[in-house]
C-alpha positions in Angstrom: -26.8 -10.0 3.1 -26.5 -6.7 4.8 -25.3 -3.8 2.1 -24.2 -2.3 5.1 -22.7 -3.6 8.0 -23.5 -2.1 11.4 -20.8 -1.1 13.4 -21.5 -1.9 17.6 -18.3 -0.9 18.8 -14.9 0.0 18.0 -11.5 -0.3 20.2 -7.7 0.2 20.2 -6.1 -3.0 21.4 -3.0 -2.8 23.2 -0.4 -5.4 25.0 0.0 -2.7 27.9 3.8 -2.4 27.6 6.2 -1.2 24.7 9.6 -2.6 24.4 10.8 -0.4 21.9 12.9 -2.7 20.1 13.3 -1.0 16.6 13.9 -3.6 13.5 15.4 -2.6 10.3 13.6 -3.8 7.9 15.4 -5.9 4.8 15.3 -5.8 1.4 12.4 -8.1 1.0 10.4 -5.9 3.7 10.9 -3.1 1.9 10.0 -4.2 -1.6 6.8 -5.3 -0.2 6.3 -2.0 1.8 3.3 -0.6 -0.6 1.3 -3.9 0.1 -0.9 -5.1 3.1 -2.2 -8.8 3.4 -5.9 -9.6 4.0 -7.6 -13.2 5.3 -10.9 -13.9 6.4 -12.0 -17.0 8.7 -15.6 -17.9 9.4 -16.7 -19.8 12.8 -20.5 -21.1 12.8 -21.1 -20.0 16.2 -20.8 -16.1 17.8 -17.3 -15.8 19.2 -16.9 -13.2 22.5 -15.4 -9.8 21.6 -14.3 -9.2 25.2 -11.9 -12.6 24.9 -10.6 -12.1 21.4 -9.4 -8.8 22.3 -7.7 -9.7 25.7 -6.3 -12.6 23.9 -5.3 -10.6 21.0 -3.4 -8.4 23.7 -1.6 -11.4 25.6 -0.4 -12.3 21.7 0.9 -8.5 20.9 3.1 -9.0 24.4 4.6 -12.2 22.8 4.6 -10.4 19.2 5.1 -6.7 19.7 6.0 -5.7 16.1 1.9 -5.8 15.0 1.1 -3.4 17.5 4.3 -1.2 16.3 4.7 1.4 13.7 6.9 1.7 10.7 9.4 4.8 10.2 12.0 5.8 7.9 15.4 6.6 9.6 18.6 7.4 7.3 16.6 6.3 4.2 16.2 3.1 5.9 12.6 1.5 6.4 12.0 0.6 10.3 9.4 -0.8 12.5 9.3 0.2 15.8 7.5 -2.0 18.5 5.8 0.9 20.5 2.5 -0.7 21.2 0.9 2.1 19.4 -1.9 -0.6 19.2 -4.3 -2.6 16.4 -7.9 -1.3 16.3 -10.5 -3.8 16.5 -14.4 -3.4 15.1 -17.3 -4.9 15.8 -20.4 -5.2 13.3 -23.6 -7.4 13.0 -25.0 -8.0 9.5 -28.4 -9.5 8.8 -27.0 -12.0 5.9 -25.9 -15.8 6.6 -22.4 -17.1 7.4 -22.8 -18.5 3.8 -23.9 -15.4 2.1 -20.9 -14.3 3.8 -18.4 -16.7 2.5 -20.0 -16.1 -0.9 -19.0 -12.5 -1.1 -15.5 -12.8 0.5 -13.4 -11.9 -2.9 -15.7 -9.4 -3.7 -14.2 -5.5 -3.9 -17.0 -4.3 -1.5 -17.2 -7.5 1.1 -16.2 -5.3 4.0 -15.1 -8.4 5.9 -11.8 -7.3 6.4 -10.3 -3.3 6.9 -7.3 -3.5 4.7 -4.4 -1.8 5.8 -3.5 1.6 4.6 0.0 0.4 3.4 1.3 4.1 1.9 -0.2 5.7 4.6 1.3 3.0 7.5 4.7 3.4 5.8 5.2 6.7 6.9 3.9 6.1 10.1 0.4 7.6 9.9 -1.6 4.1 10.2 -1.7 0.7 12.2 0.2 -2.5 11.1 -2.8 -5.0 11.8 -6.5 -4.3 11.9 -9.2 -6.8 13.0 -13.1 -7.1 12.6 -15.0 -9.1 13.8 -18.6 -9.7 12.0 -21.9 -11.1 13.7 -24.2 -12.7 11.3 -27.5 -13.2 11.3 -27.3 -17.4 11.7 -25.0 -17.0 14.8 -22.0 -17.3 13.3 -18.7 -15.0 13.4 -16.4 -13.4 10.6 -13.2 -12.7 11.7 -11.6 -10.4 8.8 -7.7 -9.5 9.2 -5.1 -7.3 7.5 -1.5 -6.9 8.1 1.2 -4.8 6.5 3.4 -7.2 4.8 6.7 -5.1 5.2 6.6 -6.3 8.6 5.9 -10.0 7.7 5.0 -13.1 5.3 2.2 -15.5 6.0 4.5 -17.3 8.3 5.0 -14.2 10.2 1.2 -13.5 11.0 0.7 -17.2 11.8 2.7 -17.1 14.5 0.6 -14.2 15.9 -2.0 -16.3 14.8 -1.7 -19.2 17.0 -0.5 -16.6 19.9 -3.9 -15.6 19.7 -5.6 -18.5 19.6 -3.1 -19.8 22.7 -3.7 -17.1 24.7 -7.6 -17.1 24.5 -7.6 -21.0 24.9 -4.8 -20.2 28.0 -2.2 -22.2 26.4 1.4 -21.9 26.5 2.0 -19.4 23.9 4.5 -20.6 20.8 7.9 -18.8 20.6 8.4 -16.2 17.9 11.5 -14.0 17.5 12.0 -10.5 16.2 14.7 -10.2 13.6 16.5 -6.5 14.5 18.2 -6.6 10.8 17.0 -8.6 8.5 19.6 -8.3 5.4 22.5 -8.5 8.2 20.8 -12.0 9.3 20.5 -13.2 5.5 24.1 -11.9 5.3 25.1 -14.3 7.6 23.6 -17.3 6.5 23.4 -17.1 2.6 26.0 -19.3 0.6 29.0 -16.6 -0.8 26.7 -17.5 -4.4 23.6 -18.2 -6.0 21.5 -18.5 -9.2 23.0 -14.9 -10.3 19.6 -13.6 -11.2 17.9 -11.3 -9.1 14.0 -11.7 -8.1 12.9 -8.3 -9.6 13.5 -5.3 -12.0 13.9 -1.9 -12.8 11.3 -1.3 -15.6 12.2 1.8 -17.8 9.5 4.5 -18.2 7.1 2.5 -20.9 7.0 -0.4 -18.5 5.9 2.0 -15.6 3.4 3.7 -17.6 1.6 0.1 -18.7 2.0 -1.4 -14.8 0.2 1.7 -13.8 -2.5 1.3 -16.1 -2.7 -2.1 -15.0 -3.1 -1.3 -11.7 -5.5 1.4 -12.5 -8.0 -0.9 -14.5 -7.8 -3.6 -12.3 -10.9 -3.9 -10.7 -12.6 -3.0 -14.0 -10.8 -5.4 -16.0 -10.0 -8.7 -13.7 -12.6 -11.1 -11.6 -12.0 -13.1 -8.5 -12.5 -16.7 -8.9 -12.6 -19.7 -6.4 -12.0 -23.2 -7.3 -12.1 -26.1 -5.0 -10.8 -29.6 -5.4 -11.9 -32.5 -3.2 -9.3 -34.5 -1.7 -10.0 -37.6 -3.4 -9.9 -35.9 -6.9 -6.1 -34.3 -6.0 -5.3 -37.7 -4.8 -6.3 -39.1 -8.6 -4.5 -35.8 -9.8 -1.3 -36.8 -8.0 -1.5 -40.3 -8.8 -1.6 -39.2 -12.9 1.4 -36.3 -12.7 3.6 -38.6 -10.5 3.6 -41.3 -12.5 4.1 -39.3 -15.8 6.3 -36.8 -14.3 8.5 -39.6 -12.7 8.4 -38.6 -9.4 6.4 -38.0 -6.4 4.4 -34.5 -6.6 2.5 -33.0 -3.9 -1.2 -32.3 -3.7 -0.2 -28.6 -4.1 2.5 -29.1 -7.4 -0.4 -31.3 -8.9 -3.9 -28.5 -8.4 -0.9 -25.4 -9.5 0.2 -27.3 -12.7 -3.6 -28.4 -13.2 -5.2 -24.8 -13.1 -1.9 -23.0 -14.8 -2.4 -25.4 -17.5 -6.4 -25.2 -17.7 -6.2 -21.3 -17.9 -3.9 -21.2 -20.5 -6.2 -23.7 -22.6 -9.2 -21.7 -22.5 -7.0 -18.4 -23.3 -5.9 -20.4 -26.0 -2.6 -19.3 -25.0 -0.1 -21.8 -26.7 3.1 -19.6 -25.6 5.8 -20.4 -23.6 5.4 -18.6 -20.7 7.0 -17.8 -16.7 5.6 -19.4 -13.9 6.7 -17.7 -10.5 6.3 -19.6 -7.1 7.2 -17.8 -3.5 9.2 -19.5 -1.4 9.4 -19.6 2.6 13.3 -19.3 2.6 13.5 -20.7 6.1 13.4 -24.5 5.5 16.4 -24.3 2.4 18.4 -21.6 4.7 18.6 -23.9 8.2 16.4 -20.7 10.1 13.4 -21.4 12.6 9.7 -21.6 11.8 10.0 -19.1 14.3 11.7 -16.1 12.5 9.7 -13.3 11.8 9.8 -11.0 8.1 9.7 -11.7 4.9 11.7 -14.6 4.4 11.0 -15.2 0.5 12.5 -16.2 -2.4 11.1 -17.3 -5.7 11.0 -20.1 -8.4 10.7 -19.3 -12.1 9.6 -22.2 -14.2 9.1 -21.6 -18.1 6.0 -23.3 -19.0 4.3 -24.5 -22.9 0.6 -25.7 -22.6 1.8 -28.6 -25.3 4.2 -30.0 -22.5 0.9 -30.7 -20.4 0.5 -30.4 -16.6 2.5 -33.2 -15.5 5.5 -31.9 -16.9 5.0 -28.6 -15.3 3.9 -30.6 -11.9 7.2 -32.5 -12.0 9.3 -29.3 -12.9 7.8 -27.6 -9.7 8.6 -30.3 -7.5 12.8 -30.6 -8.8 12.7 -26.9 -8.3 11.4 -27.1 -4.5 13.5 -30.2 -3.7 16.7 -28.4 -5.6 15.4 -24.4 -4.5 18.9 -24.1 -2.7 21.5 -25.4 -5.5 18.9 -23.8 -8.5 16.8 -21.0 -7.4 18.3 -19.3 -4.5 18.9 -16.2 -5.1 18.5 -13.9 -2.2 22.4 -13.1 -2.2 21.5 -11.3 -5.9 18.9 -9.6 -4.3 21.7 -7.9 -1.7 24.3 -7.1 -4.5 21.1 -5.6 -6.8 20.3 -3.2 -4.0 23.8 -2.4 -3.3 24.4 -1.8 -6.9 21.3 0.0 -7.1 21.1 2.2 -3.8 18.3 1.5 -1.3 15.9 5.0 -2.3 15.7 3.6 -5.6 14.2 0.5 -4.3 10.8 1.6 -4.7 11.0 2.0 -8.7 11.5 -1.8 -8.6 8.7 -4.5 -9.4 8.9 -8.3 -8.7 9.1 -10.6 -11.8 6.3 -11.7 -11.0 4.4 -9.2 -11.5 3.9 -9.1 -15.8 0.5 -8.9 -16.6 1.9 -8.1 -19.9 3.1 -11.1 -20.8 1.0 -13.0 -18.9 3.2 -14.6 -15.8 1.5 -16.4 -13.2 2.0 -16.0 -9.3 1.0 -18.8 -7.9 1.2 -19.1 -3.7 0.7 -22.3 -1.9 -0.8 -21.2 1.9 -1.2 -24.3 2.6 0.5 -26.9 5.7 0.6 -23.0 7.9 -2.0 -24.4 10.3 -4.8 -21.8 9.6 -7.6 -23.8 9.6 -5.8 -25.9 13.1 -6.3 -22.7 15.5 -8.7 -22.4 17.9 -11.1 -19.5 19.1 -13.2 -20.2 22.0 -13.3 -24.0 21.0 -14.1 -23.6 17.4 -12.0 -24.0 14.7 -12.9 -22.1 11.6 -14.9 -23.8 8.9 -13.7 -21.7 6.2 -10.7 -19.6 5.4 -9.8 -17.2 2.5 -7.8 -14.1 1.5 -9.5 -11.4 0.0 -8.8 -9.7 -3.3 -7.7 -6.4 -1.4 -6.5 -5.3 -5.2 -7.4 -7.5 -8.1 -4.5 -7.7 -10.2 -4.6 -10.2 -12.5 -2.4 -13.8 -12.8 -2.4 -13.5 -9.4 -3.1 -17.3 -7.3 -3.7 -18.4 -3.9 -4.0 -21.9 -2.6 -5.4 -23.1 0.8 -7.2 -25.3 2.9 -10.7 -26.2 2.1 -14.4 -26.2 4.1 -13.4 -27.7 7.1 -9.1 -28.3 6.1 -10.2 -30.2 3.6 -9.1 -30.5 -0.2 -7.7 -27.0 -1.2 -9.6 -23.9 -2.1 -7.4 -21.6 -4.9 -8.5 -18.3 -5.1 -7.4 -16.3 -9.0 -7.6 -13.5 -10.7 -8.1 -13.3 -14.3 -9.0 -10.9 -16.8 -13.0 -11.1 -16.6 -13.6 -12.6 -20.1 -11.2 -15.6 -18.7 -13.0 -15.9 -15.2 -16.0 -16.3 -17.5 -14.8 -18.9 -19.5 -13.5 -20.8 -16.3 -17.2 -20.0 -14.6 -18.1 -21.9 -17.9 -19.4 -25.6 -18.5 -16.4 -25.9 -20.8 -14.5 -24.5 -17.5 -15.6 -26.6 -15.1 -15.5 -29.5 -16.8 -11.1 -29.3 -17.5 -11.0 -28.0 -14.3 -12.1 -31.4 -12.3 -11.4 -33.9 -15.0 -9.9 -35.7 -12.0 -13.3 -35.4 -10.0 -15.7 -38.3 -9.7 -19.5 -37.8 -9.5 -19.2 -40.0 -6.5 -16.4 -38.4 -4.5 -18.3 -37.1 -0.9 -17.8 -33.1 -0.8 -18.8 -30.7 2.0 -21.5 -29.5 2.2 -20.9 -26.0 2.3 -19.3 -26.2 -1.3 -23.0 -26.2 -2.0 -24.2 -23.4 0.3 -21.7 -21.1 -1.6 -22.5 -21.3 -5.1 -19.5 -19.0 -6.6 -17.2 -21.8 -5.5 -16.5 -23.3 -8.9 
């Protein structure tokens, strides 16, 4: 593939009118502020610039805060829907569409223009940048990053399927802005909840080690895709639910099963903290859709000896009980209060401890990605992208075609190795059987493990 992409043409989208509306973001938003989100989709056939970005304008109308700008008013973090606009590139590249999805988590892909998240929190930078890549076989790379102060994954699906509405010339899906966040939470949050706040002021040790961690990271870690069949998770599920003594979903079961295969090969026999985001809207009675960050968070201790049903089934009680057990957005609130909001930004998330090894694990899964349409094509294959490659870090997804899930993680590199390994593999899809049908692009990308 291509080292270097060439650019054909560059342009500002824009939805043509600016309602102004100014949102104040909440606590969540903020804490995220330093971070922006990138995804990847590949179509096997060209897609037309011209529509996606007429589309793309129809959905900023419907969706105006992407096309806004973030300011800070009052010591207060805002985003202001002025239709300042999202640029959009073109490039062709002379690789494959499979060369393509090969090098997705790579540092130097340059499949997707990660937002400059410092730089677009004071203003000085867009909150959503496309491109759109040509390759050599016909097909199309469309690379996206968003700011996720101004939303979580269900945030840009929404824009998502706007998109993909307004270039099919569908009836576009309702989304609503929320103009204060914490106030909204404030309204609906029980009086009480778990007690423990989702994050932490580290002292000035703690700092000093994060930033080295953050420092070395794409030094130290690798980027690592699995992919399990949907007949092995079924065989996965069928062996955690019936041990765990109750039904676990295909997501609980591939989590527990590559938690527990990592920490085997590290030789790891500690007790350690598994964190899980939530989407909040579900437990808290709120629409689909409500934009921002509506997260919360599930900590599970974890021991390798307990095995990964036991850690399957103890994901499952914590999603089923999140609002009675784990809630604990009203915390958050009285943390900040306590705390005072320009402090904010000395605060980490628990789950971020590389130092004692705690796993994030995400499940993007059931959003619809892989259900939108572009010009009659769906896309074939979807992935984030390692915009920084901290490590313990996990993604889960849709596979080739929505099927079976694709988990992206990051890993110190002498782990990823291991995992890479025969010795790897082989735990990793215990559950897999040398008949089970897989796609056939699993093949065409060989770093798929």
């Amino acid at each position: 593939m291509s080292v270097w992409p060439q650019l054909s043409e560059t342009r500002l989208v824009r939805a043509g009118s600016a309602p102004g509306t100014v949102l104040r973001c909440g606590l969540v938003d903020t804490m995220l502020a330093d971070l922006s989100v990138s995804v990847v989709f590949f179509f096997e056939r060209a897609l037309d610039e011209d529509r996606l970005a007429a589309g793309l304008a129809r959905a900023l109308a419907r969706i105006p805060v992407f096309a806004g700008r973030l300011h800070t008013v009052d010591g207060v973090l805002t985003a202001v829907c002025d239709d300042s606009g999202v640029p959009l590139e073109s490039y062709r590249v002379d690789g494959t569409l499979a060369e393509a999805m090969g090098r997705v988590t790579l540092p130097g892909a340059d499949l997707a223009d990660p937002v400059d998240a410092p730089a677009a929190r004071t203003g000085k930078g867009p909150l959503l940048t496309v491109r759109v890549t040509r390759t050599a076989d016909g097909g199309t790379v469309l690379g996206c990053s968003w700011h996720h102060a101004i939303g979580d994954l269900q945030s840009f699906a929404l824009l998502l399927r706007a998109w993909s509405a307004a270039v099919e010339g569908e009836e576009l899906p309702v989304a609503e802005l929320v103009e204060d966040q914490d106030a909204l939470l404030d309204k609906v949050l029980p009086a009480e909840d778990c007690g423990s706040p989702g994050f932490r002021l580290p002292g000035p040790e703690e700092s000093a080690l994060l930033a080295r961690e953050v420092a070395a990271g794409p030094r130290a870690n690798r980027t690592i895709q699995l992919y399990f069949g949907d007949a092995e998770i079924a065989r996965m599920r069928e062996e955690f639910s019936a041990a765990a003594g109750l039904r676990v979903s295909g997501g609980d079961a591939v989590c527990a099963q590559v938690v527990h295969t990592v920490r085997q090969l590290d030789g790891d026999t500690e007790t350690r903290t598994l964190t899980v985001p939530v989407n909040v809207r579900r437990p808290l009675g709120l629409p689909d859709s409500l934009l921002g960050n509506l997260l919360g968070d599930i900590h599970l201790p974890y021991a390798p000896a307990d095995g990964p049903a036991v850690l399957a089934g103890a994901l499952r009680s914590a999603v089923l009980g999140y609002a009675d057990q784990h809630l604990n957005l009203r915390s958050n609130l009285r943390f900040l209060e306590e705390l005072g909001r320009p402090r904010l930004q000395e605060c980490v998330p628990l789950g971020f401890d590389p130092e004692h090894r705690r796993f994030s694990f995400s499940n993007w899964s059931r959003f619809g990605l892989h259900e939108v349409s572009f010009q009659g094509q769906r896309p074939v294959f979807f992935s984030p992208t390692a915009n920084y490659p901290l490590p313990w870090v996990s993604w889960s997804v849709e596979g080739f075609h929505g099927t079976g899930l694709l988990t992206t993680v990051v890993l110190p590199a002498r782990l990823a190795a291991k995992l890479r390994g025969d010795a790897g593999r082989a735990a990793l899809h215990r559950f897999r059987d040398p008949a089970d049908e897989l796609p056939a692009l699993l093949g065409a990308v060989p770093k798929v493990v």
